[in-house]
MDTraj code that builds the backbone (N, CA, C; nanometers):
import mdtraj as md
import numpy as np

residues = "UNK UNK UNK UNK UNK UNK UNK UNK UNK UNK UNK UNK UNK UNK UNK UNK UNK UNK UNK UNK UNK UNK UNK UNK UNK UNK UNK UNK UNK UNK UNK UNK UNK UNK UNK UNK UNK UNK UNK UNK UNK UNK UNK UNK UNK UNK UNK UNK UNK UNK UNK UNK UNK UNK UNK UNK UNK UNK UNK UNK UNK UNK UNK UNK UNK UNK UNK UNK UNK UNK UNK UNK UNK UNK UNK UNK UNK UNK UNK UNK UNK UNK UNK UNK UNK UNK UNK UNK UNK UNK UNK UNK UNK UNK UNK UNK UNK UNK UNK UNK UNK UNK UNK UNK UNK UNK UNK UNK UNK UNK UNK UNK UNK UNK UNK UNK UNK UNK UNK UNK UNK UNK UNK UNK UNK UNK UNK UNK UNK UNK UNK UNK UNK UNK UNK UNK UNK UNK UNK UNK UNK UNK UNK".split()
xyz = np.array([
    [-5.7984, 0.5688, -1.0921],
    [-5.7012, 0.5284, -1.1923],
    [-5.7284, 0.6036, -1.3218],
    [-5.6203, 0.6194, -1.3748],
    [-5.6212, 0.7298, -1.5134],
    [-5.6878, 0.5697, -1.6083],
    [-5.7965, 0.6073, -1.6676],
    [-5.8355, 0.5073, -1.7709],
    [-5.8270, 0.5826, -1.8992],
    [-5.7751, 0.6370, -1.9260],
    [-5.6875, 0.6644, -2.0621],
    [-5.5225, 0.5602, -2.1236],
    [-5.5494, 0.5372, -2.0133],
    [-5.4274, 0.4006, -2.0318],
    [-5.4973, 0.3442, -2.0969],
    [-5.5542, 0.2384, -2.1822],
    [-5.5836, 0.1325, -2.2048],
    [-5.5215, 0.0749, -2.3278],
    [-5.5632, -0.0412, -2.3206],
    [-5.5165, -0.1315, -2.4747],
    [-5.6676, -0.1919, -2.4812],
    [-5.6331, -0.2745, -2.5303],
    [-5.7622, -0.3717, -2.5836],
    [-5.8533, -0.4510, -2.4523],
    [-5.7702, -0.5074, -2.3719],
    [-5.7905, -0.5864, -2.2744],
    [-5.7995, -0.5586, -2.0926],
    [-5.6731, -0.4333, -2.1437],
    [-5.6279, -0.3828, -1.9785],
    [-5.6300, -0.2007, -1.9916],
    [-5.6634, -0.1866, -1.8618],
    [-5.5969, -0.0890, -1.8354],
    [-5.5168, -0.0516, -1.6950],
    [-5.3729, -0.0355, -1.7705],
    [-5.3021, -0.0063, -1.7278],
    [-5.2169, 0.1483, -1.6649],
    [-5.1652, 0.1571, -1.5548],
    [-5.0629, 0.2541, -1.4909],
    [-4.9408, 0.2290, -1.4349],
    [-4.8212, 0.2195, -1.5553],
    [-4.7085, 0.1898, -1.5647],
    [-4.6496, 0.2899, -1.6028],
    [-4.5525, 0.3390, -1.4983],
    [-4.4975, 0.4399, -1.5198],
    [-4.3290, 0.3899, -1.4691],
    [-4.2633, 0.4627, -1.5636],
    [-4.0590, 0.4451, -1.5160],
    [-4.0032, 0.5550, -1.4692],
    [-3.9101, 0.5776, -1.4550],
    [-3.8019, 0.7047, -1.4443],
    [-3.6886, 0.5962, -1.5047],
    [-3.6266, 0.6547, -1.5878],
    [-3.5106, 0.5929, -1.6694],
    [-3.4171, 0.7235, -1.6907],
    [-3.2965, 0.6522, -1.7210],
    [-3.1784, 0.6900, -1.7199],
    [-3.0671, 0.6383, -1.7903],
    [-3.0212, 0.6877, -1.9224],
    [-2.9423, 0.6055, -2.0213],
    [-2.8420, 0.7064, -2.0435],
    [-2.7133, 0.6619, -2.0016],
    [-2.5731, 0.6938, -2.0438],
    [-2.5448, 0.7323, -2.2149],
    [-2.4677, 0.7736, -2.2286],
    [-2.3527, 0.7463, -2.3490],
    [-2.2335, 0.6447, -2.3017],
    [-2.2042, 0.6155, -2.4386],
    [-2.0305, 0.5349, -2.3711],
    [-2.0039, 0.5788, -2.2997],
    [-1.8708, 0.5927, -2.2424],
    [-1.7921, 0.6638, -2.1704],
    [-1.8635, 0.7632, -2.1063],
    [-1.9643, 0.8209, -2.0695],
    [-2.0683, 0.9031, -2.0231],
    [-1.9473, 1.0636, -2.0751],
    [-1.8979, 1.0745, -2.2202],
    [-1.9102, 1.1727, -2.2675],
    [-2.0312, 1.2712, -2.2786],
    [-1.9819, 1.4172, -2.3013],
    [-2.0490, 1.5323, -2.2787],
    [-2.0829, 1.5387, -2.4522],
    [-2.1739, 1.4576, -2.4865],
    [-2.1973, 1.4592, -2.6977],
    [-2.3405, 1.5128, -2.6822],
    [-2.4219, 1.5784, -2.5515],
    [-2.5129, 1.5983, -2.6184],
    [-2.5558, 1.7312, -2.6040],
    [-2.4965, 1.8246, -2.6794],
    [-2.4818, 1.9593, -2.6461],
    [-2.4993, 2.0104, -2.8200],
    [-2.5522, 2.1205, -2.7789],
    [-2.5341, 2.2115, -2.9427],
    [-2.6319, 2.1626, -3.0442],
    [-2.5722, 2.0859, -3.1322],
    [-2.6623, 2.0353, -3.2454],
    [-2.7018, 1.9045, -3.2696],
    [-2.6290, 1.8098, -3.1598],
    [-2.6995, 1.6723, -3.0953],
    [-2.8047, 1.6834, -3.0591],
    [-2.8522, 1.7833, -2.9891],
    [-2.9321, 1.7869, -2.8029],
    [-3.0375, 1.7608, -2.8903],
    [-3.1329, 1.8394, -2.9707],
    [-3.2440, 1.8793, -3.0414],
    [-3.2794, 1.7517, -3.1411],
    [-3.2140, 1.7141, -3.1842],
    [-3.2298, 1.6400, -3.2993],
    [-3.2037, 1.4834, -3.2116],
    [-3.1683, 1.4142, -3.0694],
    [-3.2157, 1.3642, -3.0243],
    [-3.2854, 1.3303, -2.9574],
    [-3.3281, 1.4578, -2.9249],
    [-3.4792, 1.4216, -2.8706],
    [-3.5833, 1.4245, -2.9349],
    [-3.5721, 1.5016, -3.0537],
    [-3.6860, 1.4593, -3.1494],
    [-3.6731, 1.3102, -3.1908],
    [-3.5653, 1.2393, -3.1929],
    [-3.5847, 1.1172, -3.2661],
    [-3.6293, 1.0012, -3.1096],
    [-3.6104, 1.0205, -3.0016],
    [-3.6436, 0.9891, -2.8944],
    [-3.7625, 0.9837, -2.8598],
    [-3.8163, 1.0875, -2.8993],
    [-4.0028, 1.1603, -2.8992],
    [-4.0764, 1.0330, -3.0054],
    [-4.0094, 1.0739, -3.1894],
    [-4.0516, 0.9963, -3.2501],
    [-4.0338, 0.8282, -3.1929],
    [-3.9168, 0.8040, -3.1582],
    [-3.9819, 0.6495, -3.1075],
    [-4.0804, 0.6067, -3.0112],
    [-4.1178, 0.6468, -2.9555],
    [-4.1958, 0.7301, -2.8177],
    [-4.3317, 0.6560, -2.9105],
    [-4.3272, 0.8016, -2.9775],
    [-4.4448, 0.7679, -3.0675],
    [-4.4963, 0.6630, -3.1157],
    [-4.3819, 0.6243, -3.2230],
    [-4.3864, 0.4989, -3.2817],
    [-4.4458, 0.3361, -3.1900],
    [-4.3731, 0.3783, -3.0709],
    [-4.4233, 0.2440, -2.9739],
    [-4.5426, 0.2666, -2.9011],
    [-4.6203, 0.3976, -2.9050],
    [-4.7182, 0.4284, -2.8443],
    [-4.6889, 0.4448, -2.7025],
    [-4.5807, 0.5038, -2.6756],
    [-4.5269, 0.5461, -2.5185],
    [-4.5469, 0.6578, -2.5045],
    [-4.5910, 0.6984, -2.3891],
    [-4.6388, 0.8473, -2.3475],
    [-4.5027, 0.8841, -2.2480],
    [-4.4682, 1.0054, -2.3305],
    [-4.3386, 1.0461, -2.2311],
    [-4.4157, 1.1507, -2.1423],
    [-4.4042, 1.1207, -2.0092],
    [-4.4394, 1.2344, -1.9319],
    [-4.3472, 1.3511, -1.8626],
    [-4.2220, 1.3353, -1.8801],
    [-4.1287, 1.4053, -1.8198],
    [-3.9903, 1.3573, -1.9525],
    [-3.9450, 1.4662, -1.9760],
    [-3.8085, 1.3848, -2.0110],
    [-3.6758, 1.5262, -2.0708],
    [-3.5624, 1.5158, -2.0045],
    [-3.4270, 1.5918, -2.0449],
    [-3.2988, 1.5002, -2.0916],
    [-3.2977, 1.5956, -2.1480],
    [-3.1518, 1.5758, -2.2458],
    [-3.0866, 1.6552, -2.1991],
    [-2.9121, 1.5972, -2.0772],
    [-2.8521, 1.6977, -2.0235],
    [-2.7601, 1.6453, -2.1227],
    [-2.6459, 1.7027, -2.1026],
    [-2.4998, 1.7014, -2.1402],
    [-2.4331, 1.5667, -2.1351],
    [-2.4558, 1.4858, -2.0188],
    [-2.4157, 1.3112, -2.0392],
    [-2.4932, 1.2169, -1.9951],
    [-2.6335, 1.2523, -2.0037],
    [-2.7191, 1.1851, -1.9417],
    [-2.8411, 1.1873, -1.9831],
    [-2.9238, 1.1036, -1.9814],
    [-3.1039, 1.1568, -2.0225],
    [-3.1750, 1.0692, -1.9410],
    [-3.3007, 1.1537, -1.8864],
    [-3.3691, 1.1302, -1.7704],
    [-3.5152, 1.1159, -1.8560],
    [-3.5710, 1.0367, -1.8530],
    [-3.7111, 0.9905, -1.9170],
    [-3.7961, 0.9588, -1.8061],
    [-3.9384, 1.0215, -1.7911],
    [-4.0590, 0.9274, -1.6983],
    [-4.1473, 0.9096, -1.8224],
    [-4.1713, 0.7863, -1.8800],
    [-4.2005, 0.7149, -1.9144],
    [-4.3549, 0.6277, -1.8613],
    [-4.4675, 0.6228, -1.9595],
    [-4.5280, 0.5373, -1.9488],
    [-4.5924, 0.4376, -2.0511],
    [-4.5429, 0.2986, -1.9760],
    [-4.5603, 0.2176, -2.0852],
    [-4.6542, 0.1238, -2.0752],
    [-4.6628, 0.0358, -2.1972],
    [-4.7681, -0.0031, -2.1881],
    [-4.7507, -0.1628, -2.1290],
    [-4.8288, -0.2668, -2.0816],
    [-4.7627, -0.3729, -2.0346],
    [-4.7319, -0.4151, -2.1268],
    [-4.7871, -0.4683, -2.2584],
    [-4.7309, -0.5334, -2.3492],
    [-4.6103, -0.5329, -2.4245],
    [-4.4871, -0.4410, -2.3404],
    [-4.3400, -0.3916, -2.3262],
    [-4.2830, -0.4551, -2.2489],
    [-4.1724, -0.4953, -2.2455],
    [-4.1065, -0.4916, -2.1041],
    [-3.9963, -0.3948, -2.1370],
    [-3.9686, -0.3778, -2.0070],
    [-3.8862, -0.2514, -1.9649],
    [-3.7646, -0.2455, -2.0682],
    [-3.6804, -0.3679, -2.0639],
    [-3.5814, -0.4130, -2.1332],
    [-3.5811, -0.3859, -2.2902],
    [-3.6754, -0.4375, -2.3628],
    [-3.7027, -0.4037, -2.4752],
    [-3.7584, -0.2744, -2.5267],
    [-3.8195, -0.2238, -2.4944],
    [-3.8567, -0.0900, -2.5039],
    [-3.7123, 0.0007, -2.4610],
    [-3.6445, -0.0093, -2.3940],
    [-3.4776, 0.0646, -2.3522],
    [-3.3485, 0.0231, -2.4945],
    [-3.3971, -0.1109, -2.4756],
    [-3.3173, -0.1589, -2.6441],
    [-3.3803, -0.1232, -2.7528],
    [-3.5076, -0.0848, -2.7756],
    [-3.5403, -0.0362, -2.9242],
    [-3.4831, 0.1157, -2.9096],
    [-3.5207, 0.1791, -2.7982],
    [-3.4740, 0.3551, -2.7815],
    [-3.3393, 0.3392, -2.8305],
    [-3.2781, 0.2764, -2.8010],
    [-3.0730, 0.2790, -2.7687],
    [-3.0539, 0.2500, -2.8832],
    [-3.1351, 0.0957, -2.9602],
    [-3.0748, 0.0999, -3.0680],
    [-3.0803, 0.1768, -3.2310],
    [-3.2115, 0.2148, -3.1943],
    [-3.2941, 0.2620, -3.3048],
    [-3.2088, 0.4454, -3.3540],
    [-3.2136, 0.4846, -3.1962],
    [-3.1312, 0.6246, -3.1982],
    [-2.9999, 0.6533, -3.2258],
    [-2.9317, 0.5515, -3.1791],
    [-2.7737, 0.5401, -3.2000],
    [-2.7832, 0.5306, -3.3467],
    [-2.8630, 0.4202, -3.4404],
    [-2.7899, 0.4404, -3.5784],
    [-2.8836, 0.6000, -3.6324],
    [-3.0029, 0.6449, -3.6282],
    [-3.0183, 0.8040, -3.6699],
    [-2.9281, 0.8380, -3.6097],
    [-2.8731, 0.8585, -3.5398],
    [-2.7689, 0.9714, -3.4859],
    [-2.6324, 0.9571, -3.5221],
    [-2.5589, 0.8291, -3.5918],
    [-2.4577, 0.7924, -3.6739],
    [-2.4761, 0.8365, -3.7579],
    [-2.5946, 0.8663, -3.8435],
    [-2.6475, 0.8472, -3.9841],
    [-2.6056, 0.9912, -4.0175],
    [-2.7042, 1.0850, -3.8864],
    [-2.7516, 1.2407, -3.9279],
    [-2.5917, 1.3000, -3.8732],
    [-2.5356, 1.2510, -3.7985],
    [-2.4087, 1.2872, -3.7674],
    [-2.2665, 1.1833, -3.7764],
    [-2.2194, 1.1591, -3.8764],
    [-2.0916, 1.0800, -3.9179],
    [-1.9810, 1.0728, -3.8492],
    [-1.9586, 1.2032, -3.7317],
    [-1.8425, 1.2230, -3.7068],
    [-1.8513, 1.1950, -3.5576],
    [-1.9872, 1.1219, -3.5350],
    [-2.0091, 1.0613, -3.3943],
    [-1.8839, 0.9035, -3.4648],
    [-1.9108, 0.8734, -3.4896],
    [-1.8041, 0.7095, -3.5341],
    [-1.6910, 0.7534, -3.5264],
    [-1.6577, 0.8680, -3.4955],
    [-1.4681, 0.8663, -3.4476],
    [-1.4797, 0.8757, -3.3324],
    [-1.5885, 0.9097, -3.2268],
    [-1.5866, 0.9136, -3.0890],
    [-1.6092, 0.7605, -3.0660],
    [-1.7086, 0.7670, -3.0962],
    [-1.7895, 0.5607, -3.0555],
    [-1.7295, 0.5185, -3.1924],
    [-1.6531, 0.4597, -3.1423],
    [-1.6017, 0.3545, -3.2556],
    [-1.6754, 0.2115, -3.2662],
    [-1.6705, 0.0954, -3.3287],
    [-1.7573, 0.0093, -3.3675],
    [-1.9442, 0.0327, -3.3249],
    [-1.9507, 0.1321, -3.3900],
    [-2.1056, 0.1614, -3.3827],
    [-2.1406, 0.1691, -3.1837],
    [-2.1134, 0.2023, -3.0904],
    [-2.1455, 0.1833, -2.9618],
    [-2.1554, 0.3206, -2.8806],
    [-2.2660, 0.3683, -2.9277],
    [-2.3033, 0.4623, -2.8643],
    [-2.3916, 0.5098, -2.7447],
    [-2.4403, 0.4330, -2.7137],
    [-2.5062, 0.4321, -2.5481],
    [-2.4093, 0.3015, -2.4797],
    [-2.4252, 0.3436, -2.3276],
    [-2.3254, 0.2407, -2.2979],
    [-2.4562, 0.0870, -2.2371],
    [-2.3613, 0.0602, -2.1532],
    [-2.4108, -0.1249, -2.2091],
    [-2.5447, -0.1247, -2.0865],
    [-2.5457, -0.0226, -1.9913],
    [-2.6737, -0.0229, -1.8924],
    [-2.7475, 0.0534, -1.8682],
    [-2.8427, 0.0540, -1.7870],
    [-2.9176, 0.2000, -1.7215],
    [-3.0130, 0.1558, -1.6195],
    [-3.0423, 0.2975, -1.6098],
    [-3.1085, 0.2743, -1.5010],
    [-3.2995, 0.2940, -1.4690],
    [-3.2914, 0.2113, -1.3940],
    [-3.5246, 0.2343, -1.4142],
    [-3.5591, 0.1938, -1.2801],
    [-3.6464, 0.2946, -1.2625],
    [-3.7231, 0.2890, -1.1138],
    [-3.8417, 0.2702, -1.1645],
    [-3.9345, 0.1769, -1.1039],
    [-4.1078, 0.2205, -1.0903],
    [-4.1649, 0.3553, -1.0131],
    [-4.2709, 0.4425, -1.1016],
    [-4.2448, 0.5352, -1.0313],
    [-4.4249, 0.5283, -0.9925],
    [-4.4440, 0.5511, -0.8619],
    [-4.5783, 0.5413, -0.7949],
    [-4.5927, 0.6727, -0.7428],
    [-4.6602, 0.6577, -0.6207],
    [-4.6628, 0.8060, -0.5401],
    [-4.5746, 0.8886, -0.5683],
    [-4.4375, 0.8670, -0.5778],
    [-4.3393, 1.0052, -0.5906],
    [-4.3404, 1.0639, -0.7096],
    [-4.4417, 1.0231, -0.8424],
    [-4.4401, 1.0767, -0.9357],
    [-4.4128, 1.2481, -0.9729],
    [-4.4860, 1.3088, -0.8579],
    [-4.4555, 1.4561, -0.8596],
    [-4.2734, 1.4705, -0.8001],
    [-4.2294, 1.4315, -0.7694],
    [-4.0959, 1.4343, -0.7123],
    [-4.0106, 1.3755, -0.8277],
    [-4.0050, 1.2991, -0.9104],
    [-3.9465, 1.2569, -0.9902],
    [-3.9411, 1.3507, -1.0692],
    [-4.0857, 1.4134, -1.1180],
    [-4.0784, 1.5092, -1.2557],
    [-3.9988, 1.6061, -1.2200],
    [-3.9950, 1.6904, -1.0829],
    [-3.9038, 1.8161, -1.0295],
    [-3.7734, 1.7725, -1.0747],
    [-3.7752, 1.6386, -1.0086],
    [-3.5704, 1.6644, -1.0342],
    [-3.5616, 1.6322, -1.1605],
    [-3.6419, 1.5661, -1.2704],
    [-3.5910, 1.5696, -1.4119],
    [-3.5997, 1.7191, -1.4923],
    [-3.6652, 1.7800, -1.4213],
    [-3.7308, 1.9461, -1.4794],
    [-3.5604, 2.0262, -1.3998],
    [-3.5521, 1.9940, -1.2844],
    [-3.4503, 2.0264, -1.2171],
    [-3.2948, 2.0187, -1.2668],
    [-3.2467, 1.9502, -1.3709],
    [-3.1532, 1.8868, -1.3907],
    [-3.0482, 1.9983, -1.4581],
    [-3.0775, 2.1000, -1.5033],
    [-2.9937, 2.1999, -1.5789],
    [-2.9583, 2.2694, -1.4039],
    [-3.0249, 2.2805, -1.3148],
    [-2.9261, 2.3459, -1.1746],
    [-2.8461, 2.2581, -1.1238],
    [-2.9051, 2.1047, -1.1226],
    [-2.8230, 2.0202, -1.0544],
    [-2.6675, 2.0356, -1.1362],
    [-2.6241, 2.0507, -1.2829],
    [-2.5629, 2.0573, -1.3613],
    [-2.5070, 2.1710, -1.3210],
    [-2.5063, 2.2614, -1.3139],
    [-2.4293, 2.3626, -1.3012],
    [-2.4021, 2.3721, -1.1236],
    [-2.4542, 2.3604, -1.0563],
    [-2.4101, 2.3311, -0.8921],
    [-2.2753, 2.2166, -0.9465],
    [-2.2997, 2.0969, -1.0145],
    [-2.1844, 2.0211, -1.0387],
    [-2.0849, 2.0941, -1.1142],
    [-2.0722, 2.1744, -1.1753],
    [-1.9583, 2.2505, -1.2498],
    [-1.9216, 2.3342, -1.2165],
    [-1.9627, 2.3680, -1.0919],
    [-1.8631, 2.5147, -1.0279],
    [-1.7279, 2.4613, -0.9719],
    [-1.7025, 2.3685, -0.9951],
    [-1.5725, 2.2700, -0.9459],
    [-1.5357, 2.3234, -0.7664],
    [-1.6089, 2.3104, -0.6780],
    [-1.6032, 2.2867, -0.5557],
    [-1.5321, 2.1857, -0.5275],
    [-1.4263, 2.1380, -0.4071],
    [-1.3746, 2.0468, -0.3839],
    [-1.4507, 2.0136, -0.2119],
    [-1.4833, 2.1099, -0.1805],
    [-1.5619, 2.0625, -0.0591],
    [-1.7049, 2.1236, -0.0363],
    [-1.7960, 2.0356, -0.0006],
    [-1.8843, 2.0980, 0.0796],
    [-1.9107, 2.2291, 0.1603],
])
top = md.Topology()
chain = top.add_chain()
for i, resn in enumerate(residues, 1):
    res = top.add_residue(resn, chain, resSeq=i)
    for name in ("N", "CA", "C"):
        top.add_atom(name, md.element.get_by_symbol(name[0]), res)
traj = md.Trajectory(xyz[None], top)
């Protein structure tokens, strides 16, 4: 067991794969979004003492492996990210509030796996995600 995990009491190996939308799973995170939310993503990271081990910022989607600490739960730690980022990212960009109107800029769910053994498989396809993206945009209608 990695004993660099620890807190005071435990040590822990808690690891996620997460996955958080935009509203409407619009394409807002491109250009001069992309950078400046993941730095503020990183900084909360920080701030909560979460070790990001994997993480992309595609175009309508962001893929995080995540390790947290127990004294989190999954839920809350996903609501401080969502909420904390949505208002910097209103703030540093104004003209997000004509897209997301009443302040609602991630949408209302997501998604989280525990990630164990497949840890090396998880990180590929989040490292992977700019081919999966463009295999999806060659607009193929069949197989």
């Amino acid at each position: 067991m990695n004993t660099k995990n620890n807190l005071a009491h435990v040590v822990y190996e808690c690891k996620y794969h997460i996955v958080i939308l935009p509203k409407y799973r619009y394409k807002v995170f491109t250009g001069d979004v992309k950078m400046p939310l993941r730095e503020e993503i990183r900084k909360l990271c920080m701030w909560l003492k979460i070790e990001i081990i994997e993480g992309k910022v595609c175009k309508d989607h962001i893929h995080l492996c995540l390790s947290i600490p127990p004294k989190y739960s999954i839920s809350e730690v996903i609501g401080i990210i969502k909420v904390k980022s949505a208002i910097r990212m209103f703030n540093k960009f104004p003209n997000l509030k004509r897209t997301y109107w009443g302040c609602n800029f991630w949408s209302r769910g997501y998604f989280v796996s525990t990630v164990g053994i497949n840890e090396d498989v998880i990180i590929k396809y989040i490292r992977d995600q700019d081919n999966f993206d463009a295999r999806e945009s060659q607009g193929r209608l069949f197989k």
